[in-house]
N, CA, C and O atoms as a Tripos MOL2 file, in Angstrom:
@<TRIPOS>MOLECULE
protein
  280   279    70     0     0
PROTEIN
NO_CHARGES

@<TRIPOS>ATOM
      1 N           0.8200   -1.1780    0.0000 N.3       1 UNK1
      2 CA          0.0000    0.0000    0.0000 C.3       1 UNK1
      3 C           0.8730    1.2540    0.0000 C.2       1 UNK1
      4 O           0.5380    2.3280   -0.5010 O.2       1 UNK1
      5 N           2.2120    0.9600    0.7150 N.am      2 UNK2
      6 CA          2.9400    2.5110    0.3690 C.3       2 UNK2
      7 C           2.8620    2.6640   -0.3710 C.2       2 UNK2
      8 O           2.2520    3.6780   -0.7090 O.2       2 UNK2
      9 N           3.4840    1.6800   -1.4400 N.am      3 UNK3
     10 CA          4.5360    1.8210   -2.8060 C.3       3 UNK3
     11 C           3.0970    2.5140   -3.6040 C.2       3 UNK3
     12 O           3.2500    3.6310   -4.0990 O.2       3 UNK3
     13 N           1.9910    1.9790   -3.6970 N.am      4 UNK4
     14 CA          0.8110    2.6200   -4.2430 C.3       4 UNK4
     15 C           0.4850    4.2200   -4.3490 C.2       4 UNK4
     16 O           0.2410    4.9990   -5.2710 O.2       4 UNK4
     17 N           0.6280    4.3210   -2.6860 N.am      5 UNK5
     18 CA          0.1140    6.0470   -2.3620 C.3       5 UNK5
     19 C           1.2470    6.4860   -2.5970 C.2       5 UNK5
     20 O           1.2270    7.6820   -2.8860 O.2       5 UNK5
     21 N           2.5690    5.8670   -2.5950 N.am      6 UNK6
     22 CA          3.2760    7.1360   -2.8050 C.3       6 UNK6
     23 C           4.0720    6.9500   -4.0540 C.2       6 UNK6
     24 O           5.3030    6.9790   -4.0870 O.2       6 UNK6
     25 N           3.2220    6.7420   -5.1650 N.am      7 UNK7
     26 CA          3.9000    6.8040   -6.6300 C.3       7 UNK7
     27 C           4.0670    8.3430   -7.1300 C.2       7 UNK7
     28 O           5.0880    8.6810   -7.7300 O.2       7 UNK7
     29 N           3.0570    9.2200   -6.8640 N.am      8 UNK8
     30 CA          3.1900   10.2930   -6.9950 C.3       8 UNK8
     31 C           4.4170   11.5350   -5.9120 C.2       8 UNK8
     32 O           4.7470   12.7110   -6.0680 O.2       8 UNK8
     33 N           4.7020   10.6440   -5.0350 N.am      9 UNK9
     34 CA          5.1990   11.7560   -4.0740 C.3       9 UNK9
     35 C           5.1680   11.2440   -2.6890 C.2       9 UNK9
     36 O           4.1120   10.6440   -2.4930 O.2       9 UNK9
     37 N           5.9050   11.2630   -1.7090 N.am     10 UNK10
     38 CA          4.9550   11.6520   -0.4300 C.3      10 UNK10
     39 C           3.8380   12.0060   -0.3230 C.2      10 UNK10
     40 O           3.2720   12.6400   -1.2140 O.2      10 UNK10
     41 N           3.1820   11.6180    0.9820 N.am     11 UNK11
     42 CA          1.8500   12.2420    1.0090 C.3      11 UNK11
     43 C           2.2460   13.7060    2.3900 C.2      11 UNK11
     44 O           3.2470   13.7070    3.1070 O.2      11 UNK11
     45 N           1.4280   14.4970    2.3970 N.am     12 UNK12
     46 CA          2.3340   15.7940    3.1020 C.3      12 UNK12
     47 C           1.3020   15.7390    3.8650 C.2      12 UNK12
     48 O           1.6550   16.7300    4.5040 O.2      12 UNK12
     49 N          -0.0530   15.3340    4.5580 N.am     13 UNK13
     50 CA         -0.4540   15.4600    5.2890 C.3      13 UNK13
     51 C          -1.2880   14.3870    6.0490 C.2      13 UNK13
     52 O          -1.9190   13.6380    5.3030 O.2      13 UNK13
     53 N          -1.4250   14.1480    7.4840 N.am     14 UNK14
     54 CA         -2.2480   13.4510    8.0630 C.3      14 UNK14
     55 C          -3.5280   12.9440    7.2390 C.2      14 UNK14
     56 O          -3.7190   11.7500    7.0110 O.2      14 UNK14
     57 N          -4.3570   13.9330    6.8290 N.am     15 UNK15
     58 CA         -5.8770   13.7410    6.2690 C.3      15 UNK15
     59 C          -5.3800   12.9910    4.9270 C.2      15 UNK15
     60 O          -5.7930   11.8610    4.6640 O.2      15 UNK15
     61 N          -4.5760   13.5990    4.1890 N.am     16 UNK16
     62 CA         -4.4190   12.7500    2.5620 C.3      16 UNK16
     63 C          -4.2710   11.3870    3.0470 C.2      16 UNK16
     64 O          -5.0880   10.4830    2.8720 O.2      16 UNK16
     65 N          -2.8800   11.2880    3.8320 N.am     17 UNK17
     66 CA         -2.6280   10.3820    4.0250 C.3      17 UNK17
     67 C          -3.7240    9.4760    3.8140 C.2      17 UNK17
     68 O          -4.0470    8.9980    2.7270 O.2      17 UNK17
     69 N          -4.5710    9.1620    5.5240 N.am     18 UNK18
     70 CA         -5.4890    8.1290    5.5070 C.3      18 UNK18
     71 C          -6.6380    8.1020    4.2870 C.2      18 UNK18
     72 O          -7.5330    7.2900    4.0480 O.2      18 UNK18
     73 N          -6.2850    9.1720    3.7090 N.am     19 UNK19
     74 CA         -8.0160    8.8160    2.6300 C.3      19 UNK19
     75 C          -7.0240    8.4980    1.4820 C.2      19 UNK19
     76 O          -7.6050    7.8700    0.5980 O.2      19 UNK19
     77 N          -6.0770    8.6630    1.2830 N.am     20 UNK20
     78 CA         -5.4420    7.6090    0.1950 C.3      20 UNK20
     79 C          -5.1960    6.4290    0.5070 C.2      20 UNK20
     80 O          -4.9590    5.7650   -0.5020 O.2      20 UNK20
     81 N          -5.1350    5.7910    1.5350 N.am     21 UNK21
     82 CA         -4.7200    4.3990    2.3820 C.3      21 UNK21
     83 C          -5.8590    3.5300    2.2380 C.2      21 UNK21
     84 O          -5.8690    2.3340    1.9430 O.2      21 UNK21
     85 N          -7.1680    4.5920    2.5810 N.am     22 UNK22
     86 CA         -8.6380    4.0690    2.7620 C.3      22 UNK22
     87 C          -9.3380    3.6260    1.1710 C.2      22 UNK22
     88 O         -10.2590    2.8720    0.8600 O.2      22 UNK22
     89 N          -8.2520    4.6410    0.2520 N.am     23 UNK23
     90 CA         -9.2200    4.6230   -1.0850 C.3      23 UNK23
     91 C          -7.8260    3.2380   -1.7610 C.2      23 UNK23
     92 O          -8.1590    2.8050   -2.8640 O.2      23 UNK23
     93 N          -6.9300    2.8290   -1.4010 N.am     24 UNK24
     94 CA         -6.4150    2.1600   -1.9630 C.3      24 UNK24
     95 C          -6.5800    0.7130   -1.3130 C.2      24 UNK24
     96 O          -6.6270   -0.2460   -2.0820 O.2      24 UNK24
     97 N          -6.6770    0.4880    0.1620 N.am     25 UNK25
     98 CA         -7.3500   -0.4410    0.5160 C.3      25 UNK25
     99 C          -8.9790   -1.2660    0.0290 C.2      25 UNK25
    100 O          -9.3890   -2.4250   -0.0330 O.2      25 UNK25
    101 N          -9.4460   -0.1070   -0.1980 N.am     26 UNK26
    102 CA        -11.1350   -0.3980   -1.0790 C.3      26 UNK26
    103 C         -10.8350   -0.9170   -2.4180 C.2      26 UNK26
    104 O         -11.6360   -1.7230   -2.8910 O.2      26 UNK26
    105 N          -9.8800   -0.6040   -3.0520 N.am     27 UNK27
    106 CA         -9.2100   -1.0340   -4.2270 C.3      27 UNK27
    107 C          -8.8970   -2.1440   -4.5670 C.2      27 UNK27
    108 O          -9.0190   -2.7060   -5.6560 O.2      27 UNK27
    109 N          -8.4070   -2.5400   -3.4510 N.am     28 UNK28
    110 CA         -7.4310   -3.7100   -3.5750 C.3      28 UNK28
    111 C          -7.7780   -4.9030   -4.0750 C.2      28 UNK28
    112 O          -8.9550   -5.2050   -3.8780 O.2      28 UNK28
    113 N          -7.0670   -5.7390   -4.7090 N.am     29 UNK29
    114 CA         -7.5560   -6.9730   -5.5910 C.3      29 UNK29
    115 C          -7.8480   -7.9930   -3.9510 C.2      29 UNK29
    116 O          -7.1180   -8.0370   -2.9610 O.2      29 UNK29
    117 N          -8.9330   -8.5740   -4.1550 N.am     30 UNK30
    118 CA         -9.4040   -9.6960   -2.7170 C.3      30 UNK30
    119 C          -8.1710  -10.9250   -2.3810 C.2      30 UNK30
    120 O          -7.8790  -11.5720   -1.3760 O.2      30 UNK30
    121 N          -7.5130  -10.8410   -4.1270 N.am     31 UNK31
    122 CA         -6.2570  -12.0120   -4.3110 C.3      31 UNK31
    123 C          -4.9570  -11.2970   -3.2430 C.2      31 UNK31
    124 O          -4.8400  -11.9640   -2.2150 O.2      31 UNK31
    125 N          -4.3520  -10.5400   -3.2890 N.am     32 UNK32
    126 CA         -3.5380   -9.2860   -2.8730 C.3      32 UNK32
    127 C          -3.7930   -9.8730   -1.2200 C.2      32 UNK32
    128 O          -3.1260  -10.7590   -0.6860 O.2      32 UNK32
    129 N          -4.5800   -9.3540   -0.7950 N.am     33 UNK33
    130 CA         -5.4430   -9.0150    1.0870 C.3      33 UNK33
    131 C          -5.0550  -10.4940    1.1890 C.2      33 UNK33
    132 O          -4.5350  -10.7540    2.2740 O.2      33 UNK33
    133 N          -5.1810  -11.6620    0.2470 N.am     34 UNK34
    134 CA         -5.4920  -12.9110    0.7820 C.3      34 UNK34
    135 C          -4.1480  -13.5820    0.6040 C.2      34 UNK34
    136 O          -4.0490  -14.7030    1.1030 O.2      34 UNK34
    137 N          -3.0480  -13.0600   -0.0530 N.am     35 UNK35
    138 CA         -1.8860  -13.4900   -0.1190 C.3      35 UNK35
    139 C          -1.0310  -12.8330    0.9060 C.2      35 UNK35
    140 O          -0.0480  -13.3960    1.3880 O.2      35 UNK35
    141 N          -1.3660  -11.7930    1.1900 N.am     36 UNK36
    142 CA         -0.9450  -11.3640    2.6020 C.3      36 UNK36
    143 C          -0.9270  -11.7850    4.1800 C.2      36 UNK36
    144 O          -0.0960  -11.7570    5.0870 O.2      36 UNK36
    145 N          -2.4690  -12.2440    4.0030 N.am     37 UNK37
    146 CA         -2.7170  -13.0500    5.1630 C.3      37 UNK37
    147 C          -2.5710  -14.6650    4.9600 C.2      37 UNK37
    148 O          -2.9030  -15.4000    5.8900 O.2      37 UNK37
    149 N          -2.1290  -15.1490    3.8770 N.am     38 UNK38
    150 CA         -1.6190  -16.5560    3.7690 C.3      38 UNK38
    151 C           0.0240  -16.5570    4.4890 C.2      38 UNK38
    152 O           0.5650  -17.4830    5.0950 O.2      38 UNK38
    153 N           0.5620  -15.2020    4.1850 N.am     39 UNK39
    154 CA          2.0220  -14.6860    4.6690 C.3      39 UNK39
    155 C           2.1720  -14.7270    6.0270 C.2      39 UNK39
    156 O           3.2680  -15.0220    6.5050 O.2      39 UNK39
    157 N           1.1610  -14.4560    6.7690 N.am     40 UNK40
    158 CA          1.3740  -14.0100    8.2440 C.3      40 UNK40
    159 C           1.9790  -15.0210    8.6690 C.2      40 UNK40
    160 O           3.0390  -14.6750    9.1900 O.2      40 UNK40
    161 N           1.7290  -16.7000    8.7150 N.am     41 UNK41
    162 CA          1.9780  -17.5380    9.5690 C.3      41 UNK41
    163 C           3.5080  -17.7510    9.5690 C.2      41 UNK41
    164 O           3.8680  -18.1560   10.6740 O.2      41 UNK41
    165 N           4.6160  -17.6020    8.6190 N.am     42 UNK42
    166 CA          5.5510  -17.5150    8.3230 C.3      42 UNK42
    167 C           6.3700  -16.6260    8.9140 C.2      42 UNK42
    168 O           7.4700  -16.8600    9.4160 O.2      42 UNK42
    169 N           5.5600  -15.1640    8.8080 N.am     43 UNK43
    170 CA          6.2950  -14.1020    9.5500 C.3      43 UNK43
    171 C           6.4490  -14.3490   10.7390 C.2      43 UNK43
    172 O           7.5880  -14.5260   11.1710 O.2      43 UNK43
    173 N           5.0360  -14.4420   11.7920 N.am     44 UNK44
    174 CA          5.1150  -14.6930   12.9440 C.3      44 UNK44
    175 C           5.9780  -15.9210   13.5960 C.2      44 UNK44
    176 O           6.0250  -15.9770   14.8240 O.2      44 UNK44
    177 N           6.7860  -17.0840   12.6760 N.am     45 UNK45
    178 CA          7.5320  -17.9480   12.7840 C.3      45 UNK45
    179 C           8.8340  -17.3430   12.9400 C.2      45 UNK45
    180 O           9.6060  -17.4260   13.8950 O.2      45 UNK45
    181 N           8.9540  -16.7160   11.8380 N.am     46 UNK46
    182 CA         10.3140  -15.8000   12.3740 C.3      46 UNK46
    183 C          10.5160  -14.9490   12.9410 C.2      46 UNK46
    184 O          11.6620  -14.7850   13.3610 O.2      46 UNK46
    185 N           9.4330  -13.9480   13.2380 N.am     47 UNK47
    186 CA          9.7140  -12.7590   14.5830 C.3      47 UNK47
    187 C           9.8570  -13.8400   15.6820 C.2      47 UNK47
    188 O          10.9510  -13.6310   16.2080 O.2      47 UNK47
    189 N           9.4020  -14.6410   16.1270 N.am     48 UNK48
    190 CA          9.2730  -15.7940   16.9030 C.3      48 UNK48
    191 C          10.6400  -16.6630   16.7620 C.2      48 UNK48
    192 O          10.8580  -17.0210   17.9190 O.2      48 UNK48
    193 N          11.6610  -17.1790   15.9450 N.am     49 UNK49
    194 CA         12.8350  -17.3770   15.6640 C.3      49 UNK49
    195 C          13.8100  -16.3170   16.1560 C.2      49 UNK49
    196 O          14.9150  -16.6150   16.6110 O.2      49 UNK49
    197 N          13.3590  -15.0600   16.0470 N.am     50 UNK50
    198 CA         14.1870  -13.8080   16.5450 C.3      50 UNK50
    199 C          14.4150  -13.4470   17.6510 C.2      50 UNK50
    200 O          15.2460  -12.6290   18.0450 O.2      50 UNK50
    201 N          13.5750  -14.1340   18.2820 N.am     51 UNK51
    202 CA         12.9720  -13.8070   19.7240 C.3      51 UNK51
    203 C          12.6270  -12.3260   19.7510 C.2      51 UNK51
    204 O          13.0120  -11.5320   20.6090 O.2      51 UNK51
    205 N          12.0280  -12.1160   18.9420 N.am     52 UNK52
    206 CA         10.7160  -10.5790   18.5440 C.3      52 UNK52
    207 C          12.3260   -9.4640   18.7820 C.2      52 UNK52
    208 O          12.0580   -8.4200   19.3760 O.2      52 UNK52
    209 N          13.1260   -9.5470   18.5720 N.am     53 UNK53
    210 CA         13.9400   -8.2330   18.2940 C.3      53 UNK53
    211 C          13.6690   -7.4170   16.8950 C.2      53 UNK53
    212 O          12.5980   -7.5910   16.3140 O.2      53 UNK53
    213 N          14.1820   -6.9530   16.6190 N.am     54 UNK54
    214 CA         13.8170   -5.7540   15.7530 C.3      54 UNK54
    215 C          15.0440   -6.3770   14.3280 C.2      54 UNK54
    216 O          15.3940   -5.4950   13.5440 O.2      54 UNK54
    217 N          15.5680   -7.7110   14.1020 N.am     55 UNK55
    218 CA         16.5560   -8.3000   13.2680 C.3      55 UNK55
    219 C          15.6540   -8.4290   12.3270 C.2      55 UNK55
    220 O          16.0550   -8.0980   11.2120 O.2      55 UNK55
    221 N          14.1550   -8.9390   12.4220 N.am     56 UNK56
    222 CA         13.4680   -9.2580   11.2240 C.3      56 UNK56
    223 C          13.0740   -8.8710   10.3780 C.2      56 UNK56
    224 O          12.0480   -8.2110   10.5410 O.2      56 UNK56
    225 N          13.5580   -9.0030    9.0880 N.am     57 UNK57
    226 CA         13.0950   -8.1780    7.9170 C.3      57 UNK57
    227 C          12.3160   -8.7470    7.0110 C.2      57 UNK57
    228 O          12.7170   -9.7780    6.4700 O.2      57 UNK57
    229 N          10.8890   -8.1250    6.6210 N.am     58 UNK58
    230 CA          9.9720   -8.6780    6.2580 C.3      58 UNK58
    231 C          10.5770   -8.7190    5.3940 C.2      58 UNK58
    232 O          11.6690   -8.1540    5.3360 O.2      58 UNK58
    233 N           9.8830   -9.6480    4.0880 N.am     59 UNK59
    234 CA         10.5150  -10.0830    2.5110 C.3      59 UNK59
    235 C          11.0160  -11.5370    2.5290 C.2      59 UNK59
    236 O          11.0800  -12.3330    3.4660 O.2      59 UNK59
    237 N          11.3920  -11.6750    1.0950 N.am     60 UNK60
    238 CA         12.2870  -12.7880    0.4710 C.3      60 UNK60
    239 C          13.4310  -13.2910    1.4180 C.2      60 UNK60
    240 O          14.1880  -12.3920    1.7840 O.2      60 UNK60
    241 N          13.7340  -14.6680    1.9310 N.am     61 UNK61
    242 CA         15.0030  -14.8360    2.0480 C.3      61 UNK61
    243 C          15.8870  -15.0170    0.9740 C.2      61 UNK61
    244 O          15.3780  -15.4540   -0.0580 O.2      61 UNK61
    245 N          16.6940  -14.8600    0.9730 N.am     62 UNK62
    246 CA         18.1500  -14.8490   -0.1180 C.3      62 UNK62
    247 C          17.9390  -16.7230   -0.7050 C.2      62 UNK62
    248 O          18.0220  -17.7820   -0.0840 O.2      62 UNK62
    249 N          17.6350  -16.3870   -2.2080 N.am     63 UNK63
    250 CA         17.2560  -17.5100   -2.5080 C.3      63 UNK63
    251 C          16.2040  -18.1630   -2.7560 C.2      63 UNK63
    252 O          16.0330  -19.2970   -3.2040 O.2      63 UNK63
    253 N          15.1410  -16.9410   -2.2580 N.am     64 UNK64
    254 CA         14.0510  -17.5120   -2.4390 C.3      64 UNK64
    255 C          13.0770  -16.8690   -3.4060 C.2      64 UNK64
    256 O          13.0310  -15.6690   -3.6760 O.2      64 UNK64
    257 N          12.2450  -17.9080   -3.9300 N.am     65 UNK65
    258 CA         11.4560  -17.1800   -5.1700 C.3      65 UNK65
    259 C          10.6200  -16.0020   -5.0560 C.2      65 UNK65
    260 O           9.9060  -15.8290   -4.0680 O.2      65 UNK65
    261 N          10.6830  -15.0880   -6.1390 N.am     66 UNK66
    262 CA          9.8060  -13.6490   -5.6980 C.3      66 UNK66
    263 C           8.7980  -13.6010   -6.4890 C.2      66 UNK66
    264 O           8.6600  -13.5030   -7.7080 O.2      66 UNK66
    265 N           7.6500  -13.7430   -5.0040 N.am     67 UNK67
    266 CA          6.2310  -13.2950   -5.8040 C.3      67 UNK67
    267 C           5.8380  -12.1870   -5.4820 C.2      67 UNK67
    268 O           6.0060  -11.9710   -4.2820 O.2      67 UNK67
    269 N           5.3320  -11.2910   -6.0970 N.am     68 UNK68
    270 CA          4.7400   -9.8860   -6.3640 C.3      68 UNK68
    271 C           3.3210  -10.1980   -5.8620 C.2      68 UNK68
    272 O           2.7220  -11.1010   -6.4460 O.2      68 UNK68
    273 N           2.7340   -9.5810   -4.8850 N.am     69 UNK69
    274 CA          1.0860   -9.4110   -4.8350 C.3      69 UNK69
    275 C           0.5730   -8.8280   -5.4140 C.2      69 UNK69
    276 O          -0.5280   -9.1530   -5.8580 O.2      69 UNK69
    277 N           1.4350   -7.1550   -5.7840 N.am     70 UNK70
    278 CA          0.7180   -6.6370   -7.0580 C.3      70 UNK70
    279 C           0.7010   -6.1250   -7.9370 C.2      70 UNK70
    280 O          -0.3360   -6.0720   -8.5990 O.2      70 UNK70
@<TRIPOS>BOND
     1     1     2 1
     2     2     3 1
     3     3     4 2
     4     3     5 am
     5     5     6 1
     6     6     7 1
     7     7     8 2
     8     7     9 am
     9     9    10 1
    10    10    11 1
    11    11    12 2
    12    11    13 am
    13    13    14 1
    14    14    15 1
    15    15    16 2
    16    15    17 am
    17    17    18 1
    18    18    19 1
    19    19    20 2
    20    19    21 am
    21    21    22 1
    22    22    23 1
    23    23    24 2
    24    23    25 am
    25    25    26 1
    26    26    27 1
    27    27    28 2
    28    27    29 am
    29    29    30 1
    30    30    31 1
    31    31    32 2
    32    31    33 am
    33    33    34 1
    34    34    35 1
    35    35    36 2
    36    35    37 am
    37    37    38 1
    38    38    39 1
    39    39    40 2
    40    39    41 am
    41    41    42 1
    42    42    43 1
    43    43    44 2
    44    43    45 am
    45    45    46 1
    46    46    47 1
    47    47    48 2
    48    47    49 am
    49    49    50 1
    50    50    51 1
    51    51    52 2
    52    51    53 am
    53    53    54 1
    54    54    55 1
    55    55    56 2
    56    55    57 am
    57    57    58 1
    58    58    59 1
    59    59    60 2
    60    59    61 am
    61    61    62 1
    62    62    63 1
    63    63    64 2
    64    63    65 am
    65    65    66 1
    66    66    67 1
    67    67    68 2
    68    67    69 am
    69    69    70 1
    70    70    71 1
    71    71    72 2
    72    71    73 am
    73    73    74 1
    74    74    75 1
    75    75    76 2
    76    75    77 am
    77    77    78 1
    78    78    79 1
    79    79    80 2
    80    79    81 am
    81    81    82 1
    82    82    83 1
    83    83    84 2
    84    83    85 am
    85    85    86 1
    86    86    87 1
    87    87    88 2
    88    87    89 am
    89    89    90 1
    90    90    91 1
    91    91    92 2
    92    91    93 am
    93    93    94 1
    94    94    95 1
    95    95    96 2
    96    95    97 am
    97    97    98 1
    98    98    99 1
    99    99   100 2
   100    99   101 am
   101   101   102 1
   102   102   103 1
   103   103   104 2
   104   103   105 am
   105   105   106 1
   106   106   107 1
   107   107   108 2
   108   107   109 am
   109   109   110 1
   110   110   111 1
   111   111   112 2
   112   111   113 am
   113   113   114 1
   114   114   115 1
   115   115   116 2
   116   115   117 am
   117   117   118 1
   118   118   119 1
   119   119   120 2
   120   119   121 am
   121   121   122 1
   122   122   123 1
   123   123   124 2
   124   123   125 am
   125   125   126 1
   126   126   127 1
   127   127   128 2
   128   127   129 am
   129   129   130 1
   130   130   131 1
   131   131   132 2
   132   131   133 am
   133   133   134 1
   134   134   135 1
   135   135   136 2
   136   135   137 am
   137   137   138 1
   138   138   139 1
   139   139   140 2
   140   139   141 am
   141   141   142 1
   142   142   143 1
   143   143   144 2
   144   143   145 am
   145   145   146 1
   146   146   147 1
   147   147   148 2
   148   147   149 am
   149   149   150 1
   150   150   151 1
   151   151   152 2
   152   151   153 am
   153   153   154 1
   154   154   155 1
   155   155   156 2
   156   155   157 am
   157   157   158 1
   158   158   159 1
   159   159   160 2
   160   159   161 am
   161   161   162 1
   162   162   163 1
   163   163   164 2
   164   163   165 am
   165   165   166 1
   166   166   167 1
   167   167   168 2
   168   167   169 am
   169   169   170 1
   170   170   171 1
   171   171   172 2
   172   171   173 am
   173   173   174 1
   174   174   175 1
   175   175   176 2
   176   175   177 am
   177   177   178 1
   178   178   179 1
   179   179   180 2
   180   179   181 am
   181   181   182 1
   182   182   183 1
   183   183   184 2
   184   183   185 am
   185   185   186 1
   186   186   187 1
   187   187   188 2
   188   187   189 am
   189   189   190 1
   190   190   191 1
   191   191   192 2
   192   191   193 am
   193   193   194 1
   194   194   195 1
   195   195   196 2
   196   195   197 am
   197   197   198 1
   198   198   199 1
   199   199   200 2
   200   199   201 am
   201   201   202 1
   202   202   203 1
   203   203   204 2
   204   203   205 am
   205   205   206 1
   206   206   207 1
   207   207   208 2
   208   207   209 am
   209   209   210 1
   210   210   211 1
   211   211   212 2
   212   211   213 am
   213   213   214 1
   214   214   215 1
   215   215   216 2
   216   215   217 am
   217   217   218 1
   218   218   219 1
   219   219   220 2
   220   219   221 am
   221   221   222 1
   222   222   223 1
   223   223   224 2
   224   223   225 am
   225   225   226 1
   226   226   227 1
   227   227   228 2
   228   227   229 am
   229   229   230 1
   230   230   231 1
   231   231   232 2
   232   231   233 am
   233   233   234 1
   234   234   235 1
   235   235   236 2
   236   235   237 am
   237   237   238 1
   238   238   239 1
   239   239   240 2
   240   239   241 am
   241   241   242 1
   242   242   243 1
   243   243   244 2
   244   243   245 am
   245   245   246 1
   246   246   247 1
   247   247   248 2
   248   247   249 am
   249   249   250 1
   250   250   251 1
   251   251   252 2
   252   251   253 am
   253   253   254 1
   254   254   255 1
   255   255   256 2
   256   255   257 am
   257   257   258 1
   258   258   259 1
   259   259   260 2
   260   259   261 am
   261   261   262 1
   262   262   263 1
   263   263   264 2
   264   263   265 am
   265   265   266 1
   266   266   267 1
   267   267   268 2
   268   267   269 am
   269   269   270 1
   270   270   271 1
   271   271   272 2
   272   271   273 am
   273   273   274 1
   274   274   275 1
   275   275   276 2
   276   275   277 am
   277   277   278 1
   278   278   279 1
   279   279   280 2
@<TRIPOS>SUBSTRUCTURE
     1 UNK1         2 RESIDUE 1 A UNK
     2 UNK2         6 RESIDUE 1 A UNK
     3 UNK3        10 RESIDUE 1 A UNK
     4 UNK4        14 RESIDUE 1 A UNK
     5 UNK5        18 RESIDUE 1 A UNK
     6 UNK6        22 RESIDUE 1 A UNK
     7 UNK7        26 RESIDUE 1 A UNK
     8 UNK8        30 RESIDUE 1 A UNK
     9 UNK9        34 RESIDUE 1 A UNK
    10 UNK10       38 RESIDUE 1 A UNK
    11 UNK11       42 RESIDUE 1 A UNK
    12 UNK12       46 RESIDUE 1 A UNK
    13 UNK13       50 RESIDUE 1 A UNK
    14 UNK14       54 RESIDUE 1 A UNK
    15 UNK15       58 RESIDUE 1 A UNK
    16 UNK16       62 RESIDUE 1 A UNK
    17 UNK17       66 RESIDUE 1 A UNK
    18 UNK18       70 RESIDUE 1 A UNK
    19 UNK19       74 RESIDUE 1 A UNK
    20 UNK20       78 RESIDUE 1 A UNK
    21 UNK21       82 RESIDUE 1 A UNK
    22 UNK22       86 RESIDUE 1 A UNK
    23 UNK23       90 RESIDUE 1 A UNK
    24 UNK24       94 RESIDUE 1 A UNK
    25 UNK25       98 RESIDUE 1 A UNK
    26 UNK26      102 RESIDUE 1 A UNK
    27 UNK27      106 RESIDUE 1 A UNK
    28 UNK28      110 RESIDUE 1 A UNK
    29 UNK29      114 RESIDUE 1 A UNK
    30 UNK30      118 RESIDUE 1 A UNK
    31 UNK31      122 RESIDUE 1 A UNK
    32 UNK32      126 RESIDUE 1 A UNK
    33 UNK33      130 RESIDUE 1 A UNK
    34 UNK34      134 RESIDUE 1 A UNK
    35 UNK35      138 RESIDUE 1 A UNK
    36 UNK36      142 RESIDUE 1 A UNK
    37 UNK37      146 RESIDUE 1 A UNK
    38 UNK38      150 RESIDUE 1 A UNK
    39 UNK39      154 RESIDUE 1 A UNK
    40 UNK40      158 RESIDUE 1 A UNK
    41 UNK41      162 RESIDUE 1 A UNK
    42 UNK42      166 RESIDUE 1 A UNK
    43 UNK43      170 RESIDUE 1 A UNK
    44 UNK44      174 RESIDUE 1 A UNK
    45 UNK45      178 RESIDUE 1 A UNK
    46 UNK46      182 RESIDUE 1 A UNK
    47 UNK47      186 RESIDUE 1 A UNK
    48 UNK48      190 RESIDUE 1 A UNK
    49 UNK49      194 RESIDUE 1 A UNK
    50 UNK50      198 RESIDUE 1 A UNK
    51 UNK51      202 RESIDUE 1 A UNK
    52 UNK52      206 RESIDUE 1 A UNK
    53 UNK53      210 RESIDUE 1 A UNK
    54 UNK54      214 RESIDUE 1 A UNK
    55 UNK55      218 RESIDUE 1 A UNK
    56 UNK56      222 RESIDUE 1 A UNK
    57 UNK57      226 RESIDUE 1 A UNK
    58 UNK58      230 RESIDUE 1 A UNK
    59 UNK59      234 RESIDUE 1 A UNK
    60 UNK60      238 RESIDUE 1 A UNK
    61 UNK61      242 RESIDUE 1 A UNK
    62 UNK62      246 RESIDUE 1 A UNK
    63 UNK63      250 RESIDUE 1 A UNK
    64 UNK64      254 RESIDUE 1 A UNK
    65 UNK65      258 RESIDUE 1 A UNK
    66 UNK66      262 RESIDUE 1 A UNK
    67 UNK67      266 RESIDUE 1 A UNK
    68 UNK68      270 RESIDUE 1 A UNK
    69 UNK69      274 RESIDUE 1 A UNK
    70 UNK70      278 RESIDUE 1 A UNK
């Protein structure tokens, strides 16, 4: 959803902000929302591997295949 709202720019204010967040969330392909939350269980495996420090970086491990949601 960043990479979305902020193709044009930053957003420079509080109010844009959320009503571009809100109008790109309403947007969103149902496939997208649902490949995201197929993701969670994985993440939470490795913040959980980390012992929840701040090392975890969401994304690809090195090596691993890249799928695009959108």
């Amino acid at each position: 959803m960043k990479r979305e709202t902020t193709k044009k720019g930053p957003l420079t204010s509080n109010e844009k902000l959320k009503t571009e967040w809100i109008k790109c969330w309403k947007n969103m392909p149902q496939e997208t929302i649902q490949a995201w939350i197929e993701r969670i269980p994985e993440q939470i495996k490795e913040v959980i591997a980390q012992e929840g420090n701040n090392l975890y970086r969401e994304g690809r491990k090195k090596g691993q295949e890249k799928r695009r949601v959108h």
